[in-house]
VMD Tcl script that builds the backbone (N, CA, C; Angstrom):
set m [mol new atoms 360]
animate dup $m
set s [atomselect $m all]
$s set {name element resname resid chain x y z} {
  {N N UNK 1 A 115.317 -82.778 193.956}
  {CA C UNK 1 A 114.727 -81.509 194.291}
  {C C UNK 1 A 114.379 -80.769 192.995}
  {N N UNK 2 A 113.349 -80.042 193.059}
  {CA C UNK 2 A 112.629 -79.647 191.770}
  {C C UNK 2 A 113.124 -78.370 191.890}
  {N N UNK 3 A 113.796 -77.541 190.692}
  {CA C UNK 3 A 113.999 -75.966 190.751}
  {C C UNK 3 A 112.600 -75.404 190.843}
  {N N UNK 4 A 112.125 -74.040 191.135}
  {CA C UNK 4 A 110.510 -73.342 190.984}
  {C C UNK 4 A 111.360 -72.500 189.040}
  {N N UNK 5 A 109.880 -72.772 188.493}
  {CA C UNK 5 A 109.858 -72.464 187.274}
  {C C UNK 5 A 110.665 -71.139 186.867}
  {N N UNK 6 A 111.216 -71.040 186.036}
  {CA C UNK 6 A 111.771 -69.279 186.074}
  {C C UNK 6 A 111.265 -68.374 185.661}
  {N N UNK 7 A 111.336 -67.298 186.099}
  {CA C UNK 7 A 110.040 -66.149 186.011}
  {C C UNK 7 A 110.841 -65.166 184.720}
  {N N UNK 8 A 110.205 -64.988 183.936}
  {CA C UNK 8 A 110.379 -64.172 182.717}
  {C C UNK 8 A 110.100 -62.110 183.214}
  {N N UNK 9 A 110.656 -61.898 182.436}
  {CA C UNK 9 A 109.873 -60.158 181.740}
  {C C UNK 9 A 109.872 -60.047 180.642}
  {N N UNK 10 A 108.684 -59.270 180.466}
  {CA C UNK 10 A 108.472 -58.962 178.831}
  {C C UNK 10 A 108.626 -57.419 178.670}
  {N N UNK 11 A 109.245 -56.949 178.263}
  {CA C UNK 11 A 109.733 -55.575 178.052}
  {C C UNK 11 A 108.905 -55.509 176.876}
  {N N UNK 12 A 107.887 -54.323 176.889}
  {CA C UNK 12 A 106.900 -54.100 175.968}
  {C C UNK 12 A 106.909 -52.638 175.728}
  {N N UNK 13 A 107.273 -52.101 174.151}
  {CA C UNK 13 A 107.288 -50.861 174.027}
  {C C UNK 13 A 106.124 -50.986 172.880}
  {N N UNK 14 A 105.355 -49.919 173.329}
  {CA C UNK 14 A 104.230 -50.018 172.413}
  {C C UNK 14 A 104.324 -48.401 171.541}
  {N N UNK 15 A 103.734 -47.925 170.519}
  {CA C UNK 15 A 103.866 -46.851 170.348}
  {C C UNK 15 A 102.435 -46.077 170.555}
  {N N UNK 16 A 103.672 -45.106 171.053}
  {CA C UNK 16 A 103.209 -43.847 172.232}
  {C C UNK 16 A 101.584 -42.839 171.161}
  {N N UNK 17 A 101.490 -43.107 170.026}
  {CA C UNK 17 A 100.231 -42.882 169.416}
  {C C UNK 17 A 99.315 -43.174 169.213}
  {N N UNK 18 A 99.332 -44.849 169.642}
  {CA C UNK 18 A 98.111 -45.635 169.406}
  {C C UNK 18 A 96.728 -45.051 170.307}
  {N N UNK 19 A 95.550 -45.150 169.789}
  {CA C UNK 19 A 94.633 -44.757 171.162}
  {C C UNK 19 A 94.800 -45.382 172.389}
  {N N UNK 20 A 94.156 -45.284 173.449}
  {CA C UNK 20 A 93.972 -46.123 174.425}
  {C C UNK 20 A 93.515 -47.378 174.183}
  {N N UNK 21 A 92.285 -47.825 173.685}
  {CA C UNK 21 A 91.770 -48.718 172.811}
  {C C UNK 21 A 92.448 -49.855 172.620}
  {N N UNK 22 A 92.996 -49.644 171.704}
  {CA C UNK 22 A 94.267 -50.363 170.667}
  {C C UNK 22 A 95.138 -50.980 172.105}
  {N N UNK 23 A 95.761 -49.969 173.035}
  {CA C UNK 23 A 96.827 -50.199 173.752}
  {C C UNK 23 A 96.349 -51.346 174.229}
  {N N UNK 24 A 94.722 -51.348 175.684}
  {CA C UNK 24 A 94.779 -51.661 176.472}
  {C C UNK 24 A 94.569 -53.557 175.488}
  {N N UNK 25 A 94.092 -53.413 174.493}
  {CA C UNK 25 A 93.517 -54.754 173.440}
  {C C UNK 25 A 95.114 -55.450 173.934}
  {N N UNK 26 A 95.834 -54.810 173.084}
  {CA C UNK 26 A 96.870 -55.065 173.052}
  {C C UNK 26 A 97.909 -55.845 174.470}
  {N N UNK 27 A 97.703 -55.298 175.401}
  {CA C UNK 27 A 98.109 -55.459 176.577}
  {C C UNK 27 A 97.232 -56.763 177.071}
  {N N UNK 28 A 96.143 -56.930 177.047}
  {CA C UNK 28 A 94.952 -58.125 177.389}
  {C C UNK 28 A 95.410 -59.130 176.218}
  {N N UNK 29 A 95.486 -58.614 175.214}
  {CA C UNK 29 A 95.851 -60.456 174.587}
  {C C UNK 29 A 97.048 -60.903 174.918}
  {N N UNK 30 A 98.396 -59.770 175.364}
  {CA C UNK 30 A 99.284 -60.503 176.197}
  {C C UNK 30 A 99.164 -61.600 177.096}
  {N N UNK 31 A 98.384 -60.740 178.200}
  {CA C UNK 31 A 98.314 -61.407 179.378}
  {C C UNK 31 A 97.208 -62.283 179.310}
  {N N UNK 32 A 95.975 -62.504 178.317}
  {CA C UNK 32 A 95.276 -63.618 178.136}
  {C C UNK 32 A 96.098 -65.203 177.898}
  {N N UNK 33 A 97.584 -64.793 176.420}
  {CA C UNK 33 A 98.129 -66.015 176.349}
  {C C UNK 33 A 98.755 -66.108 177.485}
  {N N UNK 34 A 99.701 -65.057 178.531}
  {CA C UNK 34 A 100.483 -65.651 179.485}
  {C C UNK 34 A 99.433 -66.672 180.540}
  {N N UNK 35 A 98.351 -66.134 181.154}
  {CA C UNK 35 A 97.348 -66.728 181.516}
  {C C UNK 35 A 96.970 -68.087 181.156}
  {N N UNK 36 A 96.566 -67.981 179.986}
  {CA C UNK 36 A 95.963 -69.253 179.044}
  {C C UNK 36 A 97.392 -70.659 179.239}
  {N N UNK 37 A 98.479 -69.886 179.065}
  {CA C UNK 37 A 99.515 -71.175 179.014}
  {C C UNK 37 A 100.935 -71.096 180.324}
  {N N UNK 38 A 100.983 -70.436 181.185}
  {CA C UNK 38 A 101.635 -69.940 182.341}
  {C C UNK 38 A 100.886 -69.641 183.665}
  {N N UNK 39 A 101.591 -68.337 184.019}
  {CA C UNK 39 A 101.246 -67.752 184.997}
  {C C UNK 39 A 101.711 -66.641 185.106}
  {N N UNK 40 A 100.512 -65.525 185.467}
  {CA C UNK 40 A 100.859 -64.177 185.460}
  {C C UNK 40 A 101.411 -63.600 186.536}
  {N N UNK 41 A 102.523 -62.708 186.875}
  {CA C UNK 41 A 103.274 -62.436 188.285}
  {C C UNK 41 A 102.818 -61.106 188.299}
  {N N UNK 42 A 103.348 -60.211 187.053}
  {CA C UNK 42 A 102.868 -58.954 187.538}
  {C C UNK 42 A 102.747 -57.676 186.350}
  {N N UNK 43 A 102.208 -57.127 186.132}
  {CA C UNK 43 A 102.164 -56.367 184.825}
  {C C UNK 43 A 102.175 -54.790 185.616}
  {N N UNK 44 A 103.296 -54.016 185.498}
  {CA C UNK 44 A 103.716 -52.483 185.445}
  {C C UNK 44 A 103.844 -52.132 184.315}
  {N N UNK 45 A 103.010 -50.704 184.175}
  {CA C UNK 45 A 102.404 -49.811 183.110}
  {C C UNK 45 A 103.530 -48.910 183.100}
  {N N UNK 46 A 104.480 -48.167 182.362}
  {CA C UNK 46 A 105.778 -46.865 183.033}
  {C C UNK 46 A 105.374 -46.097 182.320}
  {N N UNK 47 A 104.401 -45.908 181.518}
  {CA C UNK 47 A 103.850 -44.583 180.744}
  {C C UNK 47 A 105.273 -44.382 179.430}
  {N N UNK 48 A 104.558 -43.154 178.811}
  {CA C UNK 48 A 105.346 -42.750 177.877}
  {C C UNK 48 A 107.161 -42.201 177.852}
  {N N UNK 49 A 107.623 -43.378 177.505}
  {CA C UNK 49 A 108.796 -42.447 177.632}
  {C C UNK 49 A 109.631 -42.289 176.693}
  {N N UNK 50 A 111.216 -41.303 176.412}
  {CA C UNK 50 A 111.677 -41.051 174.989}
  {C C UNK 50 A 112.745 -42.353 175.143}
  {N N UNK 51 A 113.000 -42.837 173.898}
  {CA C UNK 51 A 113.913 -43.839 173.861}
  {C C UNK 51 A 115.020 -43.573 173.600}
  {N N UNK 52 A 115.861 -44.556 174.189}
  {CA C UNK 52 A 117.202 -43.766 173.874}
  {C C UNK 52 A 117.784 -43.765 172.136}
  {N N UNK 53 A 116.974 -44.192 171.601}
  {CA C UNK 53 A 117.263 -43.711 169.718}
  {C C UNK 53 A 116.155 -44.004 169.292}
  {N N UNK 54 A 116.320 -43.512 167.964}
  {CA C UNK 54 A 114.774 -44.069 167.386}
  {C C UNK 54 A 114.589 -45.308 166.816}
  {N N UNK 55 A 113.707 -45.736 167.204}
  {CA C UNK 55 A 113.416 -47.088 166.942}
  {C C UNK 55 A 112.197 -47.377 165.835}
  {N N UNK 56 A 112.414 -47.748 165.246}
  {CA C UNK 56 A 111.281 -47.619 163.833}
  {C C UNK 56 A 110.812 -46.497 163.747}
  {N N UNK 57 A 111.342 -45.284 163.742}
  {CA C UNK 57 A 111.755 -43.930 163.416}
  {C C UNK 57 A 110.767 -43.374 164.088}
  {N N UNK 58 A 110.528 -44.234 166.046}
  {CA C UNK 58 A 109.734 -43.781 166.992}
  {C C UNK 58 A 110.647 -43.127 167.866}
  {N N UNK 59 A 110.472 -41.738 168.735}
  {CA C UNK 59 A 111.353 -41.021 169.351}
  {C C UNK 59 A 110.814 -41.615 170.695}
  {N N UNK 60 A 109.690 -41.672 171.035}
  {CA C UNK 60 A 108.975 -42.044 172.277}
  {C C UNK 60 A 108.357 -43.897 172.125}
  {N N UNK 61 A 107.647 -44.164 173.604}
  {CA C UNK 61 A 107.337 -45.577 173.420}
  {C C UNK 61 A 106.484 -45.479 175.149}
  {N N UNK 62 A 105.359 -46.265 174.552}
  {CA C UNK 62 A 104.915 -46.440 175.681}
  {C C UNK 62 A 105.221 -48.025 176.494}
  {N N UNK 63 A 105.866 -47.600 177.441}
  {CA C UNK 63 A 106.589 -49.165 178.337}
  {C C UNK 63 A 105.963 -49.328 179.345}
  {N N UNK 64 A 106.114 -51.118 178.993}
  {CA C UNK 64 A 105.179 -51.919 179.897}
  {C C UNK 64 A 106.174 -53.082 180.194}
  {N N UNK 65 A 105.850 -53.443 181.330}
  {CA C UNK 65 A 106.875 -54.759 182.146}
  {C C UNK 65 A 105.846 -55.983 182.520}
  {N N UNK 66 A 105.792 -57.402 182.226}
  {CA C UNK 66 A 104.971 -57.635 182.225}
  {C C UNK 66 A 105.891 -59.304 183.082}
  {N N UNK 67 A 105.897 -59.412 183.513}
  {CA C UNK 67 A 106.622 -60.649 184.640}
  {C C UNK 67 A 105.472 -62.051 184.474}
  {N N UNK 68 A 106.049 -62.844 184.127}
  {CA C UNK 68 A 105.293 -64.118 184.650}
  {C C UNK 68 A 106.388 -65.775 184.090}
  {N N UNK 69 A 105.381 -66.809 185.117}
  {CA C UNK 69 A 106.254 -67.911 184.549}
  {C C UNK 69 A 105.647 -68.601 182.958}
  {N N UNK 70 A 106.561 -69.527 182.552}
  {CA C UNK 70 A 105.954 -70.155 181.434}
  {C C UNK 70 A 107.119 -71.047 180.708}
  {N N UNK 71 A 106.406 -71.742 179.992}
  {CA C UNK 71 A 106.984 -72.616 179.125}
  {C C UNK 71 A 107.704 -72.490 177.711}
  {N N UNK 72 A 108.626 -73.299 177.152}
  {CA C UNK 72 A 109.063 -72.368 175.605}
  {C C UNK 72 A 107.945 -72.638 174.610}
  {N N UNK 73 A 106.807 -73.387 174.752}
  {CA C UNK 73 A 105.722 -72.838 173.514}
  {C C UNK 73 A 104.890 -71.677 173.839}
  {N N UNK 74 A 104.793 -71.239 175.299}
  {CA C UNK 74 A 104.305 -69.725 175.633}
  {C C UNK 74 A 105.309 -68.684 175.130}
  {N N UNK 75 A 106.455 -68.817 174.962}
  {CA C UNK 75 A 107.230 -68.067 175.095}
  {C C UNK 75 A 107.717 -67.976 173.109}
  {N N UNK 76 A 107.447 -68.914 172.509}
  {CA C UNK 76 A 107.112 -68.990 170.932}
  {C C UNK 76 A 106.059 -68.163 170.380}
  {N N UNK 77 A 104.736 -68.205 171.066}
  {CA C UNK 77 A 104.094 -67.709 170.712}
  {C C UNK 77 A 103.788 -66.206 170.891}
  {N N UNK 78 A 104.265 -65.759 172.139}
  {CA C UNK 78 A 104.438 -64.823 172.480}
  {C C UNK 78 A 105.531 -64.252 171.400}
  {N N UNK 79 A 106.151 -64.619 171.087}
  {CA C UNK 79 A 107.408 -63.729 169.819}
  {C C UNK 79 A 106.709 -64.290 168.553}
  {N N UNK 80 A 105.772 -65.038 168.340}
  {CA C UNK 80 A 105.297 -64.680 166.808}
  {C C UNK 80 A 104.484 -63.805 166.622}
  {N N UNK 81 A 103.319 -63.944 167.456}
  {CA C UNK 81 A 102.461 -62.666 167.787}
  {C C UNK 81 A 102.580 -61.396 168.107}
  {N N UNK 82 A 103.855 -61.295 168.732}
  {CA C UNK 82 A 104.123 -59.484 168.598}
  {C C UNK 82 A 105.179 -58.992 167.968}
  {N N UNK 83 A 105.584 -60.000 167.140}
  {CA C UNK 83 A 106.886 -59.818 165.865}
  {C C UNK 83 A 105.286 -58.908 164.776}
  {N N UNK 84 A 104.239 -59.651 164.520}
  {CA C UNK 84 A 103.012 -59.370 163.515}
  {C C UNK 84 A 101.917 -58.118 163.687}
  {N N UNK 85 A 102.370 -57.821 165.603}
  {CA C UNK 85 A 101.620 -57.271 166.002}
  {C C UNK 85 A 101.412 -55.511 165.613}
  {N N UNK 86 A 100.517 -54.834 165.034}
  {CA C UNK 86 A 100.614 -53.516 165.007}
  {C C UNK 86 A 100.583 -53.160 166.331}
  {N N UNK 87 A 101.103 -51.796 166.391}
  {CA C UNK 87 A 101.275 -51.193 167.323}
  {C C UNK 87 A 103.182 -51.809 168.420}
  {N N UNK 88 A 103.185 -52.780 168.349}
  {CA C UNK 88 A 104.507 -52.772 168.682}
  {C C UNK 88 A 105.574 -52.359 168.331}
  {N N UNK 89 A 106.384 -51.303 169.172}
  {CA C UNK 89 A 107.655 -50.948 168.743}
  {C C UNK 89 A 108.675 -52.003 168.672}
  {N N UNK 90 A 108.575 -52.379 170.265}
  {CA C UNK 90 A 109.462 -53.172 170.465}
  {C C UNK 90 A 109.272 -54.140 171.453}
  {N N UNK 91 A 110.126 -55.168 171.712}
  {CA C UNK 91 A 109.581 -56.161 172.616}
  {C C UNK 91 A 111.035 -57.308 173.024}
  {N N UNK 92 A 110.906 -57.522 174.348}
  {CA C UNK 92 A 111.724 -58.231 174.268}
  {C C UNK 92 A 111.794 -59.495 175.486}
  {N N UNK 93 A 111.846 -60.875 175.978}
  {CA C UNK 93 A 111.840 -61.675 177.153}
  {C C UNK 93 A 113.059 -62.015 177.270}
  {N N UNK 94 A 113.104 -61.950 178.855}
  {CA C UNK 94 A 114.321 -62.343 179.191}
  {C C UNK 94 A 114.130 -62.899 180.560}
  {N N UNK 95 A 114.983 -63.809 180.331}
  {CA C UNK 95 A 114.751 -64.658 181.502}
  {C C UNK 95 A 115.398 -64.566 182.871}
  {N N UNK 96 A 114.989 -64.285 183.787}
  {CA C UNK 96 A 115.596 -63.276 185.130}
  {C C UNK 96 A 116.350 -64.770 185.944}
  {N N UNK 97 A 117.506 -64.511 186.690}
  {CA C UNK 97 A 118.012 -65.074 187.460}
  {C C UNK 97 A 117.787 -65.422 188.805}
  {N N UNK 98 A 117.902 -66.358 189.258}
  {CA C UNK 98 A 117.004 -66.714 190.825}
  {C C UNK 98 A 117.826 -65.423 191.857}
  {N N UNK 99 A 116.924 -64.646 192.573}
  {CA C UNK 99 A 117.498 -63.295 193.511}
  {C C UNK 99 A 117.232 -62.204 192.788}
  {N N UNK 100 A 116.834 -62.337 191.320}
  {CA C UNK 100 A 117.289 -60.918 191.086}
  {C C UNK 100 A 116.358 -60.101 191.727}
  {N N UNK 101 A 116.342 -58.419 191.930}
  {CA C UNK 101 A 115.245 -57.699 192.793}
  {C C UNK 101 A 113.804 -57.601 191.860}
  {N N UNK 102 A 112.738 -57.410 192.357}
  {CA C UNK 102 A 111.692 -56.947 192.428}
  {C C UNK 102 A 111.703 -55.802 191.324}
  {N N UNK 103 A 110.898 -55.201 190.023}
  {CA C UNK 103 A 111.367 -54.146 189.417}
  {C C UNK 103 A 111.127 -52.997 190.008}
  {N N UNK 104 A 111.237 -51.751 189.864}
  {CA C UNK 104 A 111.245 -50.653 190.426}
  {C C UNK 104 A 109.737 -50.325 189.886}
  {N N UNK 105 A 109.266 -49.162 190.722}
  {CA C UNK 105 A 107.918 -48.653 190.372}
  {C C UNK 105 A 108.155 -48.039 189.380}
  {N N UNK 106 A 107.354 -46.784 188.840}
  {CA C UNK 106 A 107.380 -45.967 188.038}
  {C C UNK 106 A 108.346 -45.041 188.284}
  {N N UNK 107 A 109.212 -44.757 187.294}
  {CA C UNK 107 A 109.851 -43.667 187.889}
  {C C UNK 107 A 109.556 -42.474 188.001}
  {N N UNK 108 A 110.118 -41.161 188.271}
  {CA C UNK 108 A 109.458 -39.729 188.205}
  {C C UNK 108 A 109.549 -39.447 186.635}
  {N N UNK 109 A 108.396 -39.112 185.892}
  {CA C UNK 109 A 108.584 -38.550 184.909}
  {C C UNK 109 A 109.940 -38.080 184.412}
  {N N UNK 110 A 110.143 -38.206 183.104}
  {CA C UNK 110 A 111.447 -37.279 181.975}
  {C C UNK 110 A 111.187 -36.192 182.311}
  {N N UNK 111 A 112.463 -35.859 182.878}
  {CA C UNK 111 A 113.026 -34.096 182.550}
  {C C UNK 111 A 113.694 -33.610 181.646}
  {N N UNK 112 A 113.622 -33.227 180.663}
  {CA C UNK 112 A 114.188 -32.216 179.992}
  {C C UNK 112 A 115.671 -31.886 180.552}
  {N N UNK 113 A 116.545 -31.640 179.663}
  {CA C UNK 113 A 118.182 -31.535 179.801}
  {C C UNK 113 A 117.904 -29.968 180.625}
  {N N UNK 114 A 118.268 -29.211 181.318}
  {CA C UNK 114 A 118.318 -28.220 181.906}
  {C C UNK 114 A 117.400 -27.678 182.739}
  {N N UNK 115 A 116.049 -29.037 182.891}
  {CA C UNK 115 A 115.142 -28.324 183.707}
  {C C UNK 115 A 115.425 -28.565 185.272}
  {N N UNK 116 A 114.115 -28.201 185.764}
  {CA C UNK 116 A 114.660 -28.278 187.122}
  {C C UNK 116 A 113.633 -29.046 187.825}
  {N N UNK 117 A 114.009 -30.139 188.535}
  {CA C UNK 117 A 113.568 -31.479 188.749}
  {C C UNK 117 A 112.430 -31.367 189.480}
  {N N UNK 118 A 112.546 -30.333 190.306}
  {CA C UNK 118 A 110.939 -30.047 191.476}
  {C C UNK 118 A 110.027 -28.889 190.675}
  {N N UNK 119 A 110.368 -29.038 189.270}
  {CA C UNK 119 A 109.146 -28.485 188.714}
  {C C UNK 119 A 109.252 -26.578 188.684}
  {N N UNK 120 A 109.962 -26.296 189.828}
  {CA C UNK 120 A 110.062 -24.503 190.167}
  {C C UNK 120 A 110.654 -24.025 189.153}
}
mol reanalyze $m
mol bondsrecalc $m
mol representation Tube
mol addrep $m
């Protein structure tokens, strides 16, 4: 009996200054190599959010989830190319366990420590 391939995420923090431009380039040559040497499952955009420290002395990061299957020379190339890549904060694959859930949508925007969640 054949296992089904295991499905990856790519935790993609991009920084939150780049133009749009830059981002969306950025995001398409991802998913061109996952494409080109895999298979793409699902790419969620979560917008800008603050990180929990600074990370290459970035306070914010724009995060992206990017799911698909593939092989370890997709998965090589994918970490040489965005180890080089401008605009990456951060990045990371990990390989998900058979069951695990579905990721969550977007969440509600960052609130601020004392604000008040419905905006009033």
């Amino acid at each position: 009996m054949t296992l089904p391939p295991p499905i990856y995420d790519l935790n993609l923090l991009l920084e939150s200054a780049l133009d749009e431009d830059r981002r969306e380039k950025i995001l398409a040559d991802v998913e061109t190599m996952i494409v080109n040497q895999g298979e793409l499952l699902g790419s969620h955009d979560w917008g800008v959010r603050p990180t929990a420290y600074e990370v290459r002395k970035h306070a914010d990061a724009s995060y992206h989830l990017i799911q698909f299957h593939g092989a370890p020379p997709l998965l090589e190339e994918l970490n040489r190319t965005l180890k080089i890549t401008d605009g990456v904060v951060r990045f990371r694959v990990i390989k998900l366990k058979p069951g695990t859930p579905a990721p969550p949508e977007q969440r509600p925007p960052f609130a601020a420590v004392g604000e008040d969640p419905s905006g009033e």
